[in-house]
N, CA, C, O and CB atoms as a CASP TS submission, in Angstrom:
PFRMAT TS
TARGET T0000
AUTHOR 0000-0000-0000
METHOD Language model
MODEL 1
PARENT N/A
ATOM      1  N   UNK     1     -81.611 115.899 -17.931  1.00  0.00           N
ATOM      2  CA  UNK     1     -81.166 115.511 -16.606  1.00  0.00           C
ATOM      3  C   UNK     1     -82.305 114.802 -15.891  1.00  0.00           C
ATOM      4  O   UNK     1     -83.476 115.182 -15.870  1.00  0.00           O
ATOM      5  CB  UNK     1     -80.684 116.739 -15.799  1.00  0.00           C
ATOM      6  N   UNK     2     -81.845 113.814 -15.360  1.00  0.00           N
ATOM      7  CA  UNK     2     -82.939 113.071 -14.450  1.00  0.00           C
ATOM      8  C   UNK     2     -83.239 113.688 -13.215  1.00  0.00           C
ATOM      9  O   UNK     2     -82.303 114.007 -12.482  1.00  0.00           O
ATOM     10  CB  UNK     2     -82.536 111.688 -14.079  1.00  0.00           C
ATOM     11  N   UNK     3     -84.673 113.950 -12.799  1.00  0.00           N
ATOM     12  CA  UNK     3     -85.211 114.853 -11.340  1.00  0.00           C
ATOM     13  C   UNK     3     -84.880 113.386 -10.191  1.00  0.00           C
ATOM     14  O   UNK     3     -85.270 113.561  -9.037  1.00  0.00           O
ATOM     15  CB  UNK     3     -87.547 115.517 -11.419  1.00  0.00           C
ATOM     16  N   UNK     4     -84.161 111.953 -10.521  1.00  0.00           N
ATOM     17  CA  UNK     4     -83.762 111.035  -9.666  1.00  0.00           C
ATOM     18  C   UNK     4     -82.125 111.750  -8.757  1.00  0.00           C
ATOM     19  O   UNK     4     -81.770 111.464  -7.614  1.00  0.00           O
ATOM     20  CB  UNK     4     -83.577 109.522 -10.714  1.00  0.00           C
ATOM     21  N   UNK     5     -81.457 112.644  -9.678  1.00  0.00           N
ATOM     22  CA  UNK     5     -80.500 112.861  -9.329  1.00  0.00           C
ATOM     23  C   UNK     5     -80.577 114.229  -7.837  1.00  0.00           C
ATOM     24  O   UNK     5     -79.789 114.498  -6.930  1.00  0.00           O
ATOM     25  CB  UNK     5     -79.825 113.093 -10.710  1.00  0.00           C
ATOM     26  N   UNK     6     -81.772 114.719  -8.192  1.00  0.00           N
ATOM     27  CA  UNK     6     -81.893 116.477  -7.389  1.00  0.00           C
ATOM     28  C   UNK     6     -82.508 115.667  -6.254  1.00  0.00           C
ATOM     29  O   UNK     6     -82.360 116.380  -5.261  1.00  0.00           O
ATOM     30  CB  UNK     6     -83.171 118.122  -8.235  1.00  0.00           C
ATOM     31  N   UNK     7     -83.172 114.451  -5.863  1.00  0.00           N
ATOM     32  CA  UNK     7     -83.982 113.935  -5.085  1.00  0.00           C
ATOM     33  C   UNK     7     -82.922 113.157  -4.281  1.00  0.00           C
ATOM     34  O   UNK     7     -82.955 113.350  -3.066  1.00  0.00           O
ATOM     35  CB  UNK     7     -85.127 113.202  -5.763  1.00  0.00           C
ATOM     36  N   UNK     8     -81.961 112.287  -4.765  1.00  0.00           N
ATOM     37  CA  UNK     8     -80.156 111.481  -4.294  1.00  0.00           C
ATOM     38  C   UNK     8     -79.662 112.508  -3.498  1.00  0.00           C
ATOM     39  O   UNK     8     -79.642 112.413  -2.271  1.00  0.00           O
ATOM     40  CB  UNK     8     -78.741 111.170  -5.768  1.00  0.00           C
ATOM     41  N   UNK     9     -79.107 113.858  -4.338  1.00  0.00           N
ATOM     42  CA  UNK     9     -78.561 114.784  -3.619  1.00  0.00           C
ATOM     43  C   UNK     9     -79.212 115.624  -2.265  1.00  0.00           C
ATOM     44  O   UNK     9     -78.667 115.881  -1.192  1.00  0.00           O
ATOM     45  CB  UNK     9     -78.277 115.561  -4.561  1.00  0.00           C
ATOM     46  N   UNK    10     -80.734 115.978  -2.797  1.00  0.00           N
ATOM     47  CA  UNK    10     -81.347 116.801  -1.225  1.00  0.00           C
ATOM     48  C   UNK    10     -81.052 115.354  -0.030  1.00  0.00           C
ATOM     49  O   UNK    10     -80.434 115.426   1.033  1.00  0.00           O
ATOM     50  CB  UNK    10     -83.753 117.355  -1.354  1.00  0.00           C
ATOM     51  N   UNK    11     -81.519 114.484  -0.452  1.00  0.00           N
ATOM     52  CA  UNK    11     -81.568 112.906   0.685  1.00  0.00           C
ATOM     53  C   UNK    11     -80.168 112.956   1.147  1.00  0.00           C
ATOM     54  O   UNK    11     -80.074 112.789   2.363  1.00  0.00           O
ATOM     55  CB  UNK    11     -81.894 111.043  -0.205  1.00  0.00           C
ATOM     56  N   UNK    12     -79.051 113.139   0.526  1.00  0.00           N
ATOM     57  CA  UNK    12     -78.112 113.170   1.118  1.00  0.00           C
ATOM     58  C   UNK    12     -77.788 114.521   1.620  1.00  0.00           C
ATOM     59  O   UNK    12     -76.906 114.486   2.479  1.00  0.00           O
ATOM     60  CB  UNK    12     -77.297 112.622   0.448  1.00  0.00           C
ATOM     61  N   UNK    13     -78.073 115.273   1.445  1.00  0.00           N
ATOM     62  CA  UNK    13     -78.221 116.928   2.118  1.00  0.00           C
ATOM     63  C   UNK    13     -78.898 116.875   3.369  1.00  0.00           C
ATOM     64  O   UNK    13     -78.422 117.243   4.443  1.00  0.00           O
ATOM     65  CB  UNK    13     -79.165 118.054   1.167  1.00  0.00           C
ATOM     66  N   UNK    14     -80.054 116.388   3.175  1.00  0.00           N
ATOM     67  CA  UNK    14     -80.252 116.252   4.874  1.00  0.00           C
ATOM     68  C   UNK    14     -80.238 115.163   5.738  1.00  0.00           C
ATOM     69  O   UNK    14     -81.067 114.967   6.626  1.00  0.00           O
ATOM     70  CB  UNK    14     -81.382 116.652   5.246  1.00  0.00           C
ATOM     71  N   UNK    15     -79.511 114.622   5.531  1.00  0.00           N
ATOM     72  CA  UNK    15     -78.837 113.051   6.285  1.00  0.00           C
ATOM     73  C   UNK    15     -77.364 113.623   6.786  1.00  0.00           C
ATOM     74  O   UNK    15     -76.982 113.335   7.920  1.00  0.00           O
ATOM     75  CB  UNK    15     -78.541 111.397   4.869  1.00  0.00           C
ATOM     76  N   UNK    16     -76.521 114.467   5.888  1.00  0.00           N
ATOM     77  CA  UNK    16     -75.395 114.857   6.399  1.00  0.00           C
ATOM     78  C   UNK    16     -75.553 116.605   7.243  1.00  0.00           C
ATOM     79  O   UNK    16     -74.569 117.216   7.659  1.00  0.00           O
ATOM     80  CB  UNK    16     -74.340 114.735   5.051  1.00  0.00           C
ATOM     81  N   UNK    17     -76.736 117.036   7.318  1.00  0.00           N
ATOM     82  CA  UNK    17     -77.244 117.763   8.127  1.00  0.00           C
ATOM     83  C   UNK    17     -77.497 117.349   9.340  1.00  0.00           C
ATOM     84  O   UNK    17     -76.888 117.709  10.348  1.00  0.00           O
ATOM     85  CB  UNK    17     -78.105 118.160   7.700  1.00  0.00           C
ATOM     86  N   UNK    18     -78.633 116.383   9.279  1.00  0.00           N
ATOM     87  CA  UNK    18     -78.871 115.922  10.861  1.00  0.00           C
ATOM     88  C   UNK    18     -77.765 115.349  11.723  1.00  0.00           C
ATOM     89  O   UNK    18     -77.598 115.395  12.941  1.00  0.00           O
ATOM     90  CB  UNK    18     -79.900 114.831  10.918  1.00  0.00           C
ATOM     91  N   UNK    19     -76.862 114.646  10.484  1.00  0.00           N
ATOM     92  CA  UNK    19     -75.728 113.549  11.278  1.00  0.00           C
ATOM     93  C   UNK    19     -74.797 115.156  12.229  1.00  0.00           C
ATOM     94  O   UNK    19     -74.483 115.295  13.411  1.00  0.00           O
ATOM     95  CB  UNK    19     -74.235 112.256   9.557  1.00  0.00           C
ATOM     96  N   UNK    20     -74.647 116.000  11.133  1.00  0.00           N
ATOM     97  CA  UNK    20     -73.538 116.940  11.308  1.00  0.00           C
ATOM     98  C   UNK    20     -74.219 117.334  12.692  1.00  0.00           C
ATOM     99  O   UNK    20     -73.637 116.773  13.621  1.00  0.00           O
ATOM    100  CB  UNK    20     -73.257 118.225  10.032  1.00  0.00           C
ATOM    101  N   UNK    21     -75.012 117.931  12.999  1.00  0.00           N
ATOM    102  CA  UNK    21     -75.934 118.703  14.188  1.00  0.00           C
ATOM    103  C   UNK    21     -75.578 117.279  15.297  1.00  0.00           C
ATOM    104  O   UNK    21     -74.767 117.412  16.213  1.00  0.00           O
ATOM    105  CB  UNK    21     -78.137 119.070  13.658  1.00  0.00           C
ATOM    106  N   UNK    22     -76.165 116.215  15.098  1.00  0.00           N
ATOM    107  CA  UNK    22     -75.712 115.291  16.781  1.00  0.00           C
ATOM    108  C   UNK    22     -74.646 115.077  16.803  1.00  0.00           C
ATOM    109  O   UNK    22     -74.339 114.641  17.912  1.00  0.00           O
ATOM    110  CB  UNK    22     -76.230 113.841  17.209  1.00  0.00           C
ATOM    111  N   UNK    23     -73.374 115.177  15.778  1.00  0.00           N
ATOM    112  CA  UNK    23     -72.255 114.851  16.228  1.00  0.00           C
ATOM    113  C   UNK    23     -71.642 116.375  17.303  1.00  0.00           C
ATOM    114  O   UNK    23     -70.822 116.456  18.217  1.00  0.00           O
ATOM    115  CB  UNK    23     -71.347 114.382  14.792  1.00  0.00           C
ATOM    116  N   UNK    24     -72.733 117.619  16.452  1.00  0.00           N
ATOM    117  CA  UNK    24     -71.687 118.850  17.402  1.00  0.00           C
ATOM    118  C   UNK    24     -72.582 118.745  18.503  1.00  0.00           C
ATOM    119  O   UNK    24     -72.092 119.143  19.560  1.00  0.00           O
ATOM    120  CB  UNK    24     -71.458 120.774  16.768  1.00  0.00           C
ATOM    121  N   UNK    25     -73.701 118.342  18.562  1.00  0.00           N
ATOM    122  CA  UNK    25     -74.269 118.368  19.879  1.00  0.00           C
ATOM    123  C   UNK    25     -73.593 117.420  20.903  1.00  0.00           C
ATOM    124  O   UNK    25     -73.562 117.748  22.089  1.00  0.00           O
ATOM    125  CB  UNK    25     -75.700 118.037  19.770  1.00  0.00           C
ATOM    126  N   UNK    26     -72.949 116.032  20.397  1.00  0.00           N
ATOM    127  CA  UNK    26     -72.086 115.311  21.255  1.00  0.00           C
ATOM    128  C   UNK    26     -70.513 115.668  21.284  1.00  0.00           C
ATOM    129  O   UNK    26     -69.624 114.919  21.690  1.00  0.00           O
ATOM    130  CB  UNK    26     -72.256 113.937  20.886  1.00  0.00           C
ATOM    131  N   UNK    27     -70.375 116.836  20.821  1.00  0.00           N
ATOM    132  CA  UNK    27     -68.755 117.136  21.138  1.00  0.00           C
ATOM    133  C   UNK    27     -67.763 116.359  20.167  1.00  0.00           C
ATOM    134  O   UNK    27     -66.555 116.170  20.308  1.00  0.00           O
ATOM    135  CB  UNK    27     -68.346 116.626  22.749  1.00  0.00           C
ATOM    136  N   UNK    28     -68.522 116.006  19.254  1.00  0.00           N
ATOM    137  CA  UNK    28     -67.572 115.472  18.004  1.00  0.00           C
ATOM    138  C   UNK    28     -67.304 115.995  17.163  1.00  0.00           C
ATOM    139  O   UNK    28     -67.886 115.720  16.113  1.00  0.00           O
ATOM    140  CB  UNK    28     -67.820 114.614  17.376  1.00  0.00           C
ATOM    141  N   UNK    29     -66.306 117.003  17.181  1.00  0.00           N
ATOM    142  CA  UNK    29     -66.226 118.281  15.799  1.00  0.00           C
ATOM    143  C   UNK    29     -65.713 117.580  14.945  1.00  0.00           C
ATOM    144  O   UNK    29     -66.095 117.480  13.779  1.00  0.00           O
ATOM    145  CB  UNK    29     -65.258 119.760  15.891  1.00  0.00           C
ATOM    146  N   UNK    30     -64.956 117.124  15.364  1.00  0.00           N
ATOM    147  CA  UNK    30     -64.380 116.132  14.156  1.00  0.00           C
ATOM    148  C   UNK    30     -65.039 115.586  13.038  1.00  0.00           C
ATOM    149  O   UNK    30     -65.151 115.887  11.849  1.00  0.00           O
ATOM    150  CB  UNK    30     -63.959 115.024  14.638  1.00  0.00           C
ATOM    151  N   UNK    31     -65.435 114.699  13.773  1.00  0.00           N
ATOM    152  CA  UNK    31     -66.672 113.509  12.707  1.00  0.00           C
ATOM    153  C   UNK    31     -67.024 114.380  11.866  1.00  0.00           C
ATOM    154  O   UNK    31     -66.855 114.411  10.647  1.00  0.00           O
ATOM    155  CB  UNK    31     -68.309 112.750  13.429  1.00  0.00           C
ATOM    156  N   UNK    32     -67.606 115.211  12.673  1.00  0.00           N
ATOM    157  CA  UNK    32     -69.245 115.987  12.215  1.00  0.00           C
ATOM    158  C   UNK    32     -68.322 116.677  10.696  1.00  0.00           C
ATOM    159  O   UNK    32     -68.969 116.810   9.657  1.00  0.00           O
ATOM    160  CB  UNK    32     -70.172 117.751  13.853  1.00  0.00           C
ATOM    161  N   UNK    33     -67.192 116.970  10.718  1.00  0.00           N
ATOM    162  CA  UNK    33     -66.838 117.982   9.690  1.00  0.00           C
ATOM    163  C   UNK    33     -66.249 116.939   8.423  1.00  0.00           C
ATOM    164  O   UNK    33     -66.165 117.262   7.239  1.00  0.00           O
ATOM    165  CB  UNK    33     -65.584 119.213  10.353  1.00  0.00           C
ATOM    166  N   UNK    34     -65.823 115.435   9.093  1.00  0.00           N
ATOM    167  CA  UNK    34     -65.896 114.175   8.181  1.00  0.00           C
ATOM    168  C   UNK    34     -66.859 113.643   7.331  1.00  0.00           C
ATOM    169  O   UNK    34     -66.886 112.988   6.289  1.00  0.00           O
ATOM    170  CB  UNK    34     -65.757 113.271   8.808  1.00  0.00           C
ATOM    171  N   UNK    35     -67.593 114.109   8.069  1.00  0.00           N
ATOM    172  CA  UNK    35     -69.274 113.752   7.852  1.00  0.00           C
ATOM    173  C   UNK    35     -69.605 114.468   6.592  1.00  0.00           C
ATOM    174  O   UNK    35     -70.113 113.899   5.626  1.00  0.00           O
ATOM    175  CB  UNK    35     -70.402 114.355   9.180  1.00  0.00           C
ATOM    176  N   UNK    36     -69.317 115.676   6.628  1.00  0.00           N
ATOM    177  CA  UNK    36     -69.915 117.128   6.453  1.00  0.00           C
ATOM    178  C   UNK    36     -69.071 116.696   5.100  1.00  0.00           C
ATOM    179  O   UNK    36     -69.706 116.615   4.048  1.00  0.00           O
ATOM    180  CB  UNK    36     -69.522 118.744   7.650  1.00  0.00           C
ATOM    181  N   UNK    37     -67.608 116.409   5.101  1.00  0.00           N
ATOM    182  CA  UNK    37     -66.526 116.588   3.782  1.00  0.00           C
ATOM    183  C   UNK    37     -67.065 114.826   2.923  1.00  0.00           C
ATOM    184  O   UNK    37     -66.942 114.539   1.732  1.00  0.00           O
ATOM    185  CB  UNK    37     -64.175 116.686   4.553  1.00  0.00           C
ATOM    186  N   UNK    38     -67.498 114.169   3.765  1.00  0.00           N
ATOM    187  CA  UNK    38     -67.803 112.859   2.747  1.00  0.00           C
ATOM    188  C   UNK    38     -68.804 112.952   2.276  1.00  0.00           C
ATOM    189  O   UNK    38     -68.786 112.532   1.119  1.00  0.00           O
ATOM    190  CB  UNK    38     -67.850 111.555   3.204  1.00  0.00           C
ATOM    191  N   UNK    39     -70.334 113.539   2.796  1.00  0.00           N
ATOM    192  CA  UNK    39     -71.393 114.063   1.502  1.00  0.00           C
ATOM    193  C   UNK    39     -70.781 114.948   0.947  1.00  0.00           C
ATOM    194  O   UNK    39     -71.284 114.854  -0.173  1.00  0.00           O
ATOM    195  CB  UNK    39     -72.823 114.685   1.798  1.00  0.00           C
ATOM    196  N   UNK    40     -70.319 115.466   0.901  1.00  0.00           N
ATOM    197  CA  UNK    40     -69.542 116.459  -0.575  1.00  0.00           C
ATOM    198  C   UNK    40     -69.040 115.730  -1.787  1.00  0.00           C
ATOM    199  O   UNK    40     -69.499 115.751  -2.930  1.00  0.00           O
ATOM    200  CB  UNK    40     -68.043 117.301  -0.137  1.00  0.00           C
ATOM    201  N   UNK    41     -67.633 114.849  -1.136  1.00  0.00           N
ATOM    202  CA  UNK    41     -67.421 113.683  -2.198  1.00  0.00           C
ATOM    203  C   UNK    41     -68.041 112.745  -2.948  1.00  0.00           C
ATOM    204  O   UNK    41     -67.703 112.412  -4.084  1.00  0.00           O
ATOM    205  CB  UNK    41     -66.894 113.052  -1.859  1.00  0.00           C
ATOM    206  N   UNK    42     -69.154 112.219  -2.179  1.00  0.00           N
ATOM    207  CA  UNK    42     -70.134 111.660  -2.947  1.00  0.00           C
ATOM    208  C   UNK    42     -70.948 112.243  -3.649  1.00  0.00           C
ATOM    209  O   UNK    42     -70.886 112.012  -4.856  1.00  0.00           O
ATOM    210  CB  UNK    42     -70.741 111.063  -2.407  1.00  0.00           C
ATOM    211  N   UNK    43     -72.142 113.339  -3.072  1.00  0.00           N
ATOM    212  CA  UNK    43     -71.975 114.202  -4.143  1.00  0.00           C
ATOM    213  C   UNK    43     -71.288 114.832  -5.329  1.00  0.00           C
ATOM    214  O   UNK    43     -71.872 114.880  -6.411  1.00  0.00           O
ATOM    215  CB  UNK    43     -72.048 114.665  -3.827  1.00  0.00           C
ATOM    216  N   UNK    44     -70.222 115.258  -5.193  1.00  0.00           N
ATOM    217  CA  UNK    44     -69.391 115.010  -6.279  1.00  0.00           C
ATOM    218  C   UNK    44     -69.199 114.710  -6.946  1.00  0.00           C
ATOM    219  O   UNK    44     -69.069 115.432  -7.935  1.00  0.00           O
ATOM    220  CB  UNK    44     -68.930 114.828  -6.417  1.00  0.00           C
ATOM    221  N   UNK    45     -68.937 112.842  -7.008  1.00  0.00           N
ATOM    222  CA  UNK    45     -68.898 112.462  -7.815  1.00  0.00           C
ATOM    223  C   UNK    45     -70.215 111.948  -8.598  1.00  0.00           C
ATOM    224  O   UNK    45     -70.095 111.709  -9.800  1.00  0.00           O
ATOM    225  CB  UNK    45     -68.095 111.887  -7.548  1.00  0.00           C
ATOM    226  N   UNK    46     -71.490 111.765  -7.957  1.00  0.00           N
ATOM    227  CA  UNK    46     -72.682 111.655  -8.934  1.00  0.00           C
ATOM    228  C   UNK    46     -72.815 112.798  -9.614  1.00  0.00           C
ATOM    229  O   UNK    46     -73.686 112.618 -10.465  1.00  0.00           O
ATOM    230  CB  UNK    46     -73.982 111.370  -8.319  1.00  0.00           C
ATOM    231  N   UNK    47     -72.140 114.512  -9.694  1.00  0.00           N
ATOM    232  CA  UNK    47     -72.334 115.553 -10.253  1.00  0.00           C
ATOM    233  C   UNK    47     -71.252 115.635 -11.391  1.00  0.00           C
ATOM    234  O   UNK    47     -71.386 116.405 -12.342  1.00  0.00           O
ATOM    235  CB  UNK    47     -72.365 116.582  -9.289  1.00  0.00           C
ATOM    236  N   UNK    48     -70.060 114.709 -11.226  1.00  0.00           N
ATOM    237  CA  UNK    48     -69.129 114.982 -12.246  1.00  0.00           C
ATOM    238  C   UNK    48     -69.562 114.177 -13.362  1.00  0.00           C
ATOM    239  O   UNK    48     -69.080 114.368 -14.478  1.00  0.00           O
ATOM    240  CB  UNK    48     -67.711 114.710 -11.853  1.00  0.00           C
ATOM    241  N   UNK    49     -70.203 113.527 -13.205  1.00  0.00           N
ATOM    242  CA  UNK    49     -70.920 112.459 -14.702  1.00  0.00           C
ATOM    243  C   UNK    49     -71.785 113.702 -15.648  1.00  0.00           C
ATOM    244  O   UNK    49     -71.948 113.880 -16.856  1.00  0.00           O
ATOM    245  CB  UNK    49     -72.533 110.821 -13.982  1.00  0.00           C
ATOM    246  N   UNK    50     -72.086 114.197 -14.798  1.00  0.00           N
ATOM    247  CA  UNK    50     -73.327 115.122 -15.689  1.00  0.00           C
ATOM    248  C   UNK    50     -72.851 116.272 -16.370  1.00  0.00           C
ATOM    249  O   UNK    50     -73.259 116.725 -17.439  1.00  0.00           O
ATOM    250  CB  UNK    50     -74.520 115.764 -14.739  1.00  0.00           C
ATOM    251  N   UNK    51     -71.811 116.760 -15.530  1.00  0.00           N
ATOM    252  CA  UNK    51     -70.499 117.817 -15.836  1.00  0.00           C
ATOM    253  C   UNK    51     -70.192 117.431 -17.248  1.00  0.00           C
ATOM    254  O   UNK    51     -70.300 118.039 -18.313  1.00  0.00           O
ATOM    255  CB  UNK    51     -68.982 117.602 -14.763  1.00  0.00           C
ATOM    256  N   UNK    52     -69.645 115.856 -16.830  1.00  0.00           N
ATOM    257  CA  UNK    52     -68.676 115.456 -18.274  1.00  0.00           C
ATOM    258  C   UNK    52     -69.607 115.399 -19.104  1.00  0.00           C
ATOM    259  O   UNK    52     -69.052 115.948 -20.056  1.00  0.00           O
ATOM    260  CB  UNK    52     -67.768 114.008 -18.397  1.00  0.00           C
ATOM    261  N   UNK    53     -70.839 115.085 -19.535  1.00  0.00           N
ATOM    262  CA  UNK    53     -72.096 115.182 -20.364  1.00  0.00           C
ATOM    263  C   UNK    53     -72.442 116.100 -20.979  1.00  0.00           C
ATOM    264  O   UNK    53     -72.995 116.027 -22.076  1.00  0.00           O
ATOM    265  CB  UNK    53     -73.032 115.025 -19.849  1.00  0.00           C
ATOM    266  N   UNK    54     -72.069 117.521 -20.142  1.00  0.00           N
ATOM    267  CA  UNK    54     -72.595 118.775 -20.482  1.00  0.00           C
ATOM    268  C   UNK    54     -71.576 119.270 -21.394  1.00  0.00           C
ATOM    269  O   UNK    54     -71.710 119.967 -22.400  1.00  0.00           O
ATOM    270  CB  UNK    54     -72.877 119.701 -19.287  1.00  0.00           C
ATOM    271  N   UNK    55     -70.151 118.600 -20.660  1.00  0.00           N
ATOM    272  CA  UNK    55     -68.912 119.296 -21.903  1.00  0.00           C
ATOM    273  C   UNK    55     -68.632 118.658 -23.202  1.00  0.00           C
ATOM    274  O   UNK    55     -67.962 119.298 -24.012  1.00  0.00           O
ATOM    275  CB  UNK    55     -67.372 119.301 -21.333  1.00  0.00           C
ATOM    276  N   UNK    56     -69.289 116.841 -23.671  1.00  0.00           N
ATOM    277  CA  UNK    56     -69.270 116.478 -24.798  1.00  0.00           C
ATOM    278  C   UNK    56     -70.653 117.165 -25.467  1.00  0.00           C
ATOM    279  O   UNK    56     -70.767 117.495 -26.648  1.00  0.00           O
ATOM    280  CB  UNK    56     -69.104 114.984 -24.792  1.00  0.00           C
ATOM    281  N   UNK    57     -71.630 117.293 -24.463  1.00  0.00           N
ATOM    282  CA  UNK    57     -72.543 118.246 -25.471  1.00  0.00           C
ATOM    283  C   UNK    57     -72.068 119.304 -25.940  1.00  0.00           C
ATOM    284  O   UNK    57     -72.084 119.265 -27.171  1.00  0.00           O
ATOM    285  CB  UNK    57     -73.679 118.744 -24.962  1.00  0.00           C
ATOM    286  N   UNK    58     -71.565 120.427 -25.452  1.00  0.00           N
ATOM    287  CA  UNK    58     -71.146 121.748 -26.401  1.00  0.00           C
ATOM    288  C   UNK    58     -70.058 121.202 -27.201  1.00  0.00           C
ATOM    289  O   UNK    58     -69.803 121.903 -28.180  1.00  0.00           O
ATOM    290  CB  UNK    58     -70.579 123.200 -25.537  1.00  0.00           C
ATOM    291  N   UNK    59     -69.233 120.001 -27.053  1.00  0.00           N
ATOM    292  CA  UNK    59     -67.931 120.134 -27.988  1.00  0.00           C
ATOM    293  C   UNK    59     -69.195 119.591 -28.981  1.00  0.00           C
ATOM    294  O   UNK    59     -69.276 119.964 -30.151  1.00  0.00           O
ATOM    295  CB  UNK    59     -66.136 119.062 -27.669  1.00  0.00           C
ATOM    296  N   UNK    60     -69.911 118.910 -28.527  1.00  0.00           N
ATOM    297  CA  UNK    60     -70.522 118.042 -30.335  1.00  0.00           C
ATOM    298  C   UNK    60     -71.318 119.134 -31.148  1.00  0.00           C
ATOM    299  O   UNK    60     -71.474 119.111 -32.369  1.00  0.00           O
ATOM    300  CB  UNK    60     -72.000 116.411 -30.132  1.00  0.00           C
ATOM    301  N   UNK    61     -71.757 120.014 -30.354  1.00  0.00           N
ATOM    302  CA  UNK    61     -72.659 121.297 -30.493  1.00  0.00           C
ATOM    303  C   UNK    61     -72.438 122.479 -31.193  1.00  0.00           C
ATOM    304  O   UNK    61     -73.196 123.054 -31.974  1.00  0.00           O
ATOM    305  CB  UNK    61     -72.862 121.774 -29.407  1.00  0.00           C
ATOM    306  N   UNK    62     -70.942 122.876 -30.706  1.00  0.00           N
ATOM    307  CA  UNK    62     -69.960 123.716 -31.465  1.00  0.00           C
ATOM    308  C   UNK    62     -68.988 122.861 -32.496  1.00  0.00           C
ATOM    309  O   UNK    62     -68.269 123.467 -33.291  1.00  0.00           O
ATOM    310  CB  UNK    62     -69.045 124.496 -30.373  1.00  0.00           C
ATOM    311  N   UNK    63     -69.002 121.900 -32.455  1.00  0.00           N
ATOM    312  CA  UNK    63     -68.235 120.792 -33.688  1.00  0.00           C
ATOM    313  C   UNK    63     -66.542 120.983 -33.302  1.00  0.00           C
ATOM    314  O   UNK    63     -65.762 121.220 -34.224  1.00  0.00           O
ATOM    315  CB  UNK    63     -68.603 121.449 -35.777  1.00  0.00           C
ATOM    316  N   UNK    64     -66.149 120.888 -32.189  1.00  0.00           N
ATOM    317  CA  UNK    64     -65.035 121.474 -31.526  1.00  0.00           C
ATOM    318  C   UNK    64     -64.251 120.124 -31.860  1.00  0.00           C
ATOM    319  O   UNK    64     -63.080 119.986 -31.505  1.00  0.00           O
ATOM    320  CB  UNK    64     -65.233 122.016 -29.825  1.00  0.00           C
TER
END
């Protein structure tokens, strides 16, 4: 696994932290929880590549 990927994800961990905190400080629950659900998705999906990686490794591993 590349340490480029744990460094993508914290950067976006605390970008959708700070954003989340001024949107509730300006009375935008909304956003802030938009905010909050779209770093997830993106996250996500840079984590499902590695997922799918990990499951052709054991099938090639166990000869499945």
């Amino acid at each position: 696994m590349e340490i480029n990927i744990v460094f993508r994800i914290a950067a976006v961990g605390i970008l959708v932290a700070v954003l989340h905190q001024v949107l509730m400080r300006a009375g935008r629950e909304e956003q802030a929880m938009l905010t909050t659900l779209a770093g997830l998705v993106v996250v996500l999906f840079w984590v499902i590549q590695y997922i799918s990686q990990l499951f052709d490794t054991v099938q090639t591993l166990f000869q499945l």
